[in-house]
N, C-alpha and C positions, 0 to 999 in steps of 0.2 A: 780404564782406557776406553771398553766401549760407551760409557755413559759421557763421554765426553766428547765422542766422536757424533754420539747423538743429539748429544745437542745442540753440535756445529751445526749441522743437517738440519734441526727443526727450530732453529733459531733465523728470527726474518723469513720464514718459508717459501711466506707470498713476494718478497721481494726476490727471492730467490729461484723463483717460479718462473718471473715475471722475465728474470734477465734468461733465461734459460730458451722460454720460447723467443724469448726475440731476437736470441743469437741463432736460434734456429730459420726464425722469417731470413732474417740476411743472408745466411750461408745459403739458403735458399733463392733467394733472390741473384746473391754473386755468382753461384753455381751453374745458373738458366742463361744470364748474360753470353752471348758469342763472340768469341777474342775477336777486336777489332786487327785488321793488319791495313797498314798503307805503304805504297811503294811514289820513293819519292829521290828522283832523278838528281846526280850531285856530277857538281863540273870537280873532276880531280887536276889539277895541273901540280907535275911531276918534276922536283926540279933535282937530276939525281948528282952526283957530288962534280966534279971537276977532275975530267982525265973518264968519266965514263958515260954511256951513252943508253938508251930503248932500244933493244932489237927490235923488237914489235911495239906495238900502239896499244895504251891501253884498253882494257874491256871496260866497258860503262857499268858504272857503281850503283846498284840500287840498293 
């Protein structure tokens, strides 16, 4: 069992290496990124069933 498990691990090593750090560069990289956010103004028109009405005026949707 262990000898097999070893030489999952030391089979392709350096390819194994290789994905290794460079899933490190990226999380790295995705990690430093700052969430972008944008607020973006929408026209809502309301059209509610028949037989009922707004008491008040919509709040504006961002």
């Amino acid at each position: 069992m262990r000898s097999g498990l070893r030489a999952a691990l030391v089979t392709n090593w350096p390819i194994k290496l290789t994905s290794l750090a460079l899933a490190a560069v990226l999380w790295a990289a995705v990690a430093a990124e700052e969430p972008t956010t944008q607020l973006v103004p929408v026209t809502l028109i309301v059209e509610p069933p028949e037989g009922r009405a707004l008491t008040r005026p919509l709040p504006p949707v961002k």
